[in-house]
C-alpha positions in Angstrom: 82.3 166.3 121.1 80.7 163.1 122.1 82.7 163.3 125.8 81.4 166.8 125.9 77.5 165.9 124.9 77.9 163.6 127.6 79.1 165.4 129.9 76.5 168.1 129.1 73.5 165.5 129.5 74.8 164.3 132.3 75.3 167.7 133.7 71.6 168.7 132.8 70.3 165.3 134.8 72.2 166.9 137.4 70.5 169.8 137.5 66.8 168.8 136.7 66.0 167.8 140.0 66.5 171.2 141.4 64.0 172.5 139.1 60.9 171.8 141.6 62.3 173.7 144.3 61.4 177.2 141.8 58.2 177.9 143.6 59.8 181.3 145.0 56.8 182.4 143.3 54.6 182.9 146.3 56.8 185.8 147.5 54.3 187.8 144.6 51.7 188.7 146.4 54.1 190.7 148.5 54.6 193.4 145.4 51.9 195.6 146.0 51.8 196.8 142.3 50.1 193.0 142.1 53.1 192.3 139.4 53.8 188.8 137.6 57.2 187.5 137.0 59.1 185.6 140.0 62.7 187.7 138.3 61.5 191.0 139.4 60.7 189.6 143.3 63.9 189.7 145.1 65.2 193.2 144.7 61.9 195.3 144.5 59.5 193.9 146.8 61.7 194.4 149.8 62.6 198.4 148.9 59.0 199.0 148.3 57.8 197.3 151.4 60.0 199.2 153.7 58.6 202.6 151.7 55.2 201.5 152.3 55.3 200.7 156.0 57.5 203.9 156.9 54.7 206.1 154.6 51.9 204.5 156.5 52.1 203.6 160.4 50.8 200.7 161.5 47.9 201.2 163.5 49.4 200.4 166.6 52.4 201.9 165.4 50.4 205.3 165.2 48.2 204.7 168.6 51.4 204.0 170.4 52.8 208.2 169.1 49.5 210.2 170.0 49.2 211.7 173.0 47.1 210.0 175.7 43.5 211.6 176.2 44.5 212.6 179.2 46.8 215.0 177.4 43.9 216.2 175.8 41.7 217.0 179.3 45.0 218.3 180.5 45.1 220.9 177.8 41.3 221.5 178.1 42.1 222.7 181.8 44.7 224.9 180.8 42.9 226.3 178.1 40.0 227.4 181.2 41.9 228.6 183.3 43.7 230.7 181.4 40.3 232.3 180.1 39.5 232.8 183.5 43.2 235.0 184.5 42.0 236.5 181.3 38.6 238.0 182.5 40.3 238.8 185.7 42.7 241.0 183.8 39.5 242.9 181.7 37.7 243.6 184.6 39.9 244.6 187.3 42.8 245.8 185.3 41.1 249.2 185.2 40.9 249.4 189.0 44.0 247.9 189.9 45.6 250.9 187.8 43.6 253.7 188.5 45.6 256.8 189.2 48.4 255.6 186.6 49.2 255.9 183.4 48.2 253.4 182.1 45.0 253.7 184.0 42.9 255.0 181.5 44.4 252.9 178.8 42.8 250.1 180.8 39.5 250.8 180.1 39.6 250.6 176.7 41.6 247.8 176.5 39.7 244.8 175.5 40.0 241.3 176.9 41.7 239.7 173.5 44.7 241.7 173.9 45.1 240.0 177.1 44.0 236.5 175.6 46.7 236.4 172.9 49.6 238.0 175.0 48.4 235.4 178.0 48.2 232.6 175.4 51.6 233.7 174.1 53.3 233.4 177.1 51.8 230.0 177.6 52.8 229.1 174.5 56.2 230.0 175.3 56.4 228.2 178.8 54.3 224.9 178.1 56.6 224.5 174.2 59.9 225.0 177.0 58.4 222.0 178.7 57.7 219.4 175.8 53.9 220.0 176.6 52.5 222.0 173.7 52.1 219.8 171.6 50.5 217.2 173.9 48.1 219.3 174.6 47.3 220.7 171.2 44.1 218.4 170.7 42.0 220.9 173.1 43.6 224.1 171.3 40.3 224.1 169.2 40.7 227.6 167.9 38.3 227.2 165.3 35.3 225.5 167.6 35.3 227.8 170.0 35.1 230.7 167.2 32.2 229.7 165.4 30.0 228.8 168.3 30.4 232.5 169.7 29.8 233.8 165.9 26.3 231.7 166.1 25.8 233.7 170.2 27.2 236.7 168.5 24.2 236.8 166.2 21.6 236.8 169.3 22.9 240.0 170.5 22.5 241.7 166.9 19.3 242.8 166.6 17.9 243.5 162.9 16.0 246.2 164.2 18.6 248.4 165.3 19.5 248.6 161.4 15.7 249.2 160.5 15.1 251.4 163.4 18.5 253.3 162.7 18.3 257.2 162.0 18.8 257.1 158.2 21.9 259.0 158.2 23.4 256.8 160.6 22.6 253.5 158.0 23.6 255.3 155.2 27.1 256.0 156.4 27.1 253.1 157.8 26.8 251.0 154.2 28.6 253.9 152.6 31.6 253.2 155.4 31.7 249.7 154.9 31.5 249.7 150.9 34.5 252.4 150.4 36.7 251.3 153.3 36.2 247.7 152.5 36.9 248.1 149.1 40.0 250.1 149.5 41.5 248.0 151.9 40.4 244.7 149.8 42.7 246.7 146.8 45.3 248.3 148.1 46.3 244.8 149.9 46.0 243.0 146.6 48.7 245.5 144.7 50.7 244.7 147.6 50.9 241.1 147.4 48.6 240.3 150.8 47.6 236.8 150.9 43.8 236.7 149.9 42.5 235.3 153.2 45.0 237.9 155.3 42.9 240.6 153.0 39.5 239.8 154.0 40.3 240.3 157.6 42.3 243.4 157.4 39.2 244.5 155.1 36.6 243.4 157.3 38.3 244.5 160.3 39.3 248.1 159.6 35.4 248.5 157.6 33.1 246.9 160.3 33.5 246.4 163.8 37.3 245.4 164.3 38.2 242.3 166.4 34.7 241.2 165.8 34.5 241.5 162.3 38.0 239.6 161.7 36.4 236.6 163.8 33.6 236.4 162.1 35.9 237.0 158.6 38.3 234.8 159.2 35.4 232.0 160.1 34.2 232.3 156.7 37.5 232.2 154.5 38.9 229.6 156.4 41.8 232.2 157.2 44.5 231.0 159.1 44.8 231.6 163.1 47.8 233.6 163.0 46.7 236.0 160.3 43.3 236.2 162.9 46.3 237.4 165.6 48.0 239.6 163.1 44.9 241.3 162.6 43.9 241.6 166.1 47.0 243.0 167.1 46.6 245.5 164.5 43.3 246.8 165.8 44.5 247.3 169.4 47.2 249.3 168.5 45.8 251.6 166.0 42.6 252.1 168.2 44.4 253.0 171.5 45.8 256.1 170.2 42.7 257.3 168.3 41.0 257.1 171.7 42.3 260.8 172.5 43.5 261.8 169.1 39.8 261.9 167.6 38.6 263.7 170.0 41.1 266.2 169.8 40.6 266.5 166.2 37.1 267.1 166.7 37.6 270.1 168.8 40.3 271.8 166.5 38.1 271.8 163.6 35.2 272.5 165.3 32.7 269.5 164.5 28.8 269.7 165.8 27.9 266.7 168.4 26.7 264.8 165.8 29.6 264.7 163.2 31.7 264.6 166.1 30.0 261.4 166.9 29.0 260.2 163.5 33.2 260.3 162.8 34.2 258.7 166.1 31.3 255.7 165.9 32.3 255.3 162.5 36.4 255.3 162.7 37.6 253.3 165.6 37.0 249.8 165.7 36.7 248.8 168.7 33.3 249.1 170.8 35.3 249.9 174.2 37.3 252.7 172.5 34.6 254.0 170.8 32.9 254.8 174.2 36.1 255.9 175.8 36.5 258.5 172.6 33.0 259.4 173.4 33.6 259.9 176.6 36.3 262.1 176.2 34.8 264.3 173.7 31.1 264.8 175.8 28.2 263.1 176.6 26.2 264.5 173.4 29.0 262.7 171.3 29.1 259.7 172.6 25.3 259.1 172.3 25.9 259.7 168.4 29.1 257.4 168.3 27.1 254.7 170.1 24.4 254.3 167.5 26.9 254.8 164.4 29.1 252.0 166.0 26.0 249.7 166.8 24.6 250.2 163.0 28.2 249.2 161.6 28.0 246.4 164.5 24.8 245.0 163.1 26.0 244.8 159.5 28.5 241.9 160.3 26.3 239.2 159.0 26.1 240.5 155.6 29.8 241.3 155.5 30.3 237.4 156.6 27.4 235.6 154.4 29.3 238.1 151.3 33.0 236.9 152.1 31.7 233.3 152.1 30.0 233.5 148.4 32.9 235.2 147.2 35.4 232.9 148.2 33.8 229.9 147.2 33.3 231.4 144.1 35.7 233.4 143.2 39.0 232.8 144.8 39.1 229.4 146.1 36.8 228.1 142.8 38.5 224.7 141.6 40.6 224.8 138.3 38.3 223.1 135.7 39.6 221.8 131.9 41.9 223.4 129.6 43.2 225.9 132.4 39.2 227.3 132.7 37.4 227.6 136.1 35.3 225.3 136.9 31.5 226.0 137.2 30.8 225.3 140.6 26.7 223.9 141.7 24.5 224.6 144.0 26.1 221.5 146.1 29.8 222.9 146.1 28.9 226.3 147.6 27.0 224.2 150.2 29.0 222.1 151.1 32.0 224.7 151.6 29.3 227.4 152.6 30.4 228.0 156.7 27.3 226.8 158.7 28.3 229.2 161.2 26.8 232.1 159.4 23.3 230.6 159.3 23.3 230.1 162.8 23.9 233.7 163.2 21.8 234.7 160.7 19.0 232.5 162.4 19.9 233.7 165.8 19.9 237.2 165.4 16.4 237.4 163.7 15.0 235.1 166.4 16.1 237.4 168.7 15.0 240.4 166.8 11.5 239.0 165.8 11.1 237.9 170.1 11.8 241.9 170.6 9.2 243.3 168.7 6.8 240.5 169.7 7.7 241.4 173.2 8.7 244.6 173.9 8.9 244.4 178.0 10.1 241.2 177.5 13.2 243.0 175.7 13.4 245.6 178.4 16.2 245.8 181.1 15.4 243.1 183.3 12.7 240.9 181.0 13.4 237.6 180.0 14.5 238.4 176.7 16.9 240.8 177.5 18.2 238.8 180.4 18.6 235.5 178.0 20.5 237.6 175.3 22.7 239.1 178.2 23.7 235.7 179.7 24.0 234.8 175.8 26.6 237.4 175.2 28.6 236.6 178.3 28.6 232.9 177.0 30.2 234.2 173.9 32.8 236.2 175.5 33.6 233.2 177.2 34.1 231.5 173.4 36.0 234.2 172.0 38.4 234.5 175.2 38.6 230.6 174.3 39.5 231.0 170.9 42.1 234.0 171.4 43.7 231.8 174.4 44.3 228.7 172.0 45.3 231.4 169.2 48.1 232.4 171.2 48.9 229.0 172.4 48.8 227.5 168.8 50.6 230.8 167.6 53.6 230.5 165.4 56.4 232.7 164.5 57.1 231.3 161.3 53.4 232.5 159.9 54.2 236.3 160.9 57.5 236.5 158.9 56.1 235.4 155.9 53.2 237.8 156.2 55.9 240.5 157.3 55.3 244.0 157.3 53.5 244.9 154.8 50.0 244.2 156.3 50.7 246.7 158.9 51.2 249.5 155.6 47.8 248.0 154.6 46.0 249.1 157.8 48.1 252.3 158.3 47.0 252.9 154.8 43.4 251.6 155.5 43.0 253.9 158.2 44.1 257.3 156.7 41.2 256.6 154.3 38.8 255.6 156.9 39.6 259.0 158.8 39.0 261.0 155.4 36.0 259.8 154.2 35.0 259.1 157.7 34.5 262.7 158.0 33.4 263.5 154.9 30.3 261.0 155.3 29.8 262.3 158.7 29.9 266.1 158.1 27.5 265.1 154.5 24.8 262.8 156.6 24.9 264.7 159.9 25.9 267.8 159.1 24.9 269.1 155.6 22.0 266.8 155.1 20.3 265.9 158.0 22.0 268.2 160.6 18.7 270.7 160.8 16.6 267.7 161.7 19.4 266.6 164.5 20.5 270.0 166.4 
């Protein structure tokens, strides 16, 4: 026992020296859970380093995988030019197929059906290339759409509404309320994603294309549910072009119900003259004011959607699985700006008119800024479809599938009944004495 005591001390002095070289402490600080105990160190720290710096990129880890800016100007110039093929197409398509089939298909055909198929194709050739996604930083769908909402507003004139033949605002409201609310139900029992609703609501109740920019600006709706809807629009409206009219005739319809049911159905501006057109110049003069009252009610549609969402269906979840009340601050602060700047332009613009009435003239200054105004928005909204169809992808449309085009089949139907209904009650029944 003795030898082995020895032995043992002597052992321990042995080992004492070694005791000073323990400061492995230091490596600590390297634990970012800020953890004391130098036994834990070796293992851990090294694992959850190499988590951390994979999660988080250096920052010249992550300046060294963007794109250069000149990526971005690249894109910008893209973006241009194909706006420009796009108004090239609109306004010379007509001519260029005049004596055709498709000739007078052409006029009615508006220029974002040739910004998303055009962006499409783009999108197609530039991802082929490795270039999409270089260029994606001047894609800025949602810039370009709410600066030509805030334009849009200057060519909506409050006094078209005010100055509107009463059953022409009635059916308007009546129109919007019924068809809205239809559409806004129907997609819900189907299962239609809330912000995919509001469009095909808005769209197929107020003004179409229009109406689904300035929706899907306020519910934050995503750009391919905008193209969805779009495409929806074009192709139900082309064939109601020639099947209104015809409708018209075989039940024998007055000018102004005629008008009142084509102004009030189709949701495009362009088709709504072309219908016109086709049905007689006494027609078309009723269709025009119909579609400009629904036109002028987009504002309130938007300002609506906005409180609604923000309220309603994207309110945060509060304690104990209960809503939570949201202030004053909260709806401003996810309130879309955009919609006062309409707001604010188009009563500017309306106050200037009746201020100025040969200013608001053909050929005064007013009407010549709000013209060069609404050409600057076209511009915007060719913008916006282009980089819609650039930054389009397939994935989004299979999970929405087909069952928003059952929606607007299903949208329309009603629109046509109670379309005519309103129209034959407002321009026929009730105020058709006063009109003939």
């Amino acid at each position: 026992m003795a030898g082995r005591d020895g032995g043992g001390a002597a052992r321990a002095a042995s080992v004492e020296p070694v005791e000073p070289v323990e400061p492995i402490e230091p490596v600590e600080p390297i634990d970012p859970a800020g953890s004391a105990g130098a036994g834990r160190s070796e293992a851990p720290v090294p694992a959850t380093a190499e988590v951390a710096v994979r999660g988080t990129p250096s920052p010249a880890s992550a300046a060294a995988s963007a794109p250069a800016p000149g990526w971005g100007a690249a894109g910008l110039v893209v973006v241009v030019a194909l706006a420009l093929l796009v108004d090239l197409l609109a306004s010379r398509m007509p001519e260029w197929t005049a004596g055709t089939w498709f000739g007078p298909i052409a006029k009615s055909v508006e220029f974002p059906v040739y910004a998303i198929l055009i962006g499409f194709a783009a999108n197609a050739l530039l991802s082929a290339l490795g270039l999409r996604d270089r260029m994606a930083a001047a894609f800025r769908t949602e810039f370009f759409i709410k600066t030509g909402l805030v334009l849009l507003g200057a060519t909506v004139n409050v006094n078209v509404i005010l100055g509107a033949a009463a059953p022409a605002l009635l059916q308007g409201v009546l129109m919007i309320t019924t068809v809205f609310l239809f559409t806004w139900w129907f997609a819900g029992v189907l299962g239609v994603d809330d912000h995919l609703r509001a469009l095909l609501a808005s769209a197929l109740s107020v003004c179409g294309v229009s109406a689904a920019v300035a929706a899907a600006g306020a519910v934050h709706a995503k750009k391919e549910q905008l193209a969805y809807t779009a495409g929806l629009v074009i192709v139900f409206a082309l064939p109601s072009i020639f099947l209104l009219p015809w409708l018209a005739g075989l039940l024998g319809l007055s000018a102004p119900v005629a008008g009142a049911w084509i102004g009030g159905n189709i949701d495009t501006t362009a088709a709504v003259t072309a219908a016109g057109a086709v049905a007689g110049d006494d027609v078309l003069d009723y269709a025009a004011i119909v579609k400009m009252t629904q036109n002028a009610m987009i504002g309130f549609v938007a300002v609506a959607l906005s409180l609604w969402f923000t309220l309603r269906i994207e309110r945060p979840a509060g304690g104990a699985g209960r809503a939570a009340r949201v202030g004053a601050a909260e709806i401003w602060q996810r309130f879309p700006k955009f919609v006062l700047g309409f707001i604010v332009a188009s009563v500017l613009v309306s106050v200037l008119a009746a201020a100025f009435p040969l200013a608001a003239a053909d050929g005064g200054w007013l009407a010549t800024g709000v013209d060069s105004a609404k050409s600057l928005q076209t511009l915007l909204f060719t913008l916006a479809f282009v980089s819609i169809g650039l930054e389009f992808k397939v994935g989004a449309l299979r999970e929405a599938g087909l069952t928003p085009v059952l929606v607007f089949f299903a949208g329309t139907v009603v629109n046509l009944v109670v379309g005519l209904l309103y129209a034959q009650a407002l321009f026929g029944w009730i105020f058709g004495p006063m009109l003939q």
